[in-house]
N, C-alpha and C positions, 0 to 999 in steps of 0.2 A: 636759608634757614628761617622758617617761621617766629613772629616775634616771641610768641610763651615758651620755645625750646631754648631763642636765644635767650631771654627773661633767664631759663633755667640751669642753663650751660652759666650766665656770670652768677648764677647765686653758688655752683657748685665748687667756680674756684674762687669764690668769696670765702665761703664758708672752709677751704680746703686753708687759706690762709690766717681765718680767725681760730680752726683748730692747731696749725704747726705755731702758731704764735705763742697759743694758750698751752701748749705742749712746753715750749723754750721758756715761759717765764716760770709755768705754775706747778711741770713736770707732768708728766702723761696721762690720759682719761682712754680706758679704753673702748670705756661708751661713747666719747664722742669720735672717735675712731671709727665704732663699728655704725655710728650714723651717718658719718661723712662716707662711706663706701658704699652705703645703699644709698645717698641720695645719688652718689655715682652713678650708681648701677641701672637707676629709674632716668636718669638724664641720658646714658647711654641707649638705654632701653627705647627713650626718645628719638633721640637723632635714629636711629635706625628705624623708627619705622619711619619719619619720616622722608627720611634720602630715597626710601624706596620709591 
């Protein structure tokens, strides 16, 4: 895995852990929900092209 994918791969379970965090203390956003899924979706979108 190239370094900006891996770069982007721990930002997306960083940020997966600073939303479930901010979820448990401050009670649910579901904005940041629905940004945590796209940055998913664009880091998925990543590694697949890259593996190719």
């Amino acid at each position: 895995m190239p370094g900006s994918v891996k770069t982007l791969t721990v930002a997306t379970v960083a940020a997966l852990v600073v939303v479930t965090a901010y979820t448990v203390a401050l009670g649910g956003s579901g904005w940041l929900w629905f940004g945590w899924i796209v940055l998913a979706g664009v880091t998925a979108g990543a590694v697949a092209l890259r593996s190719r």
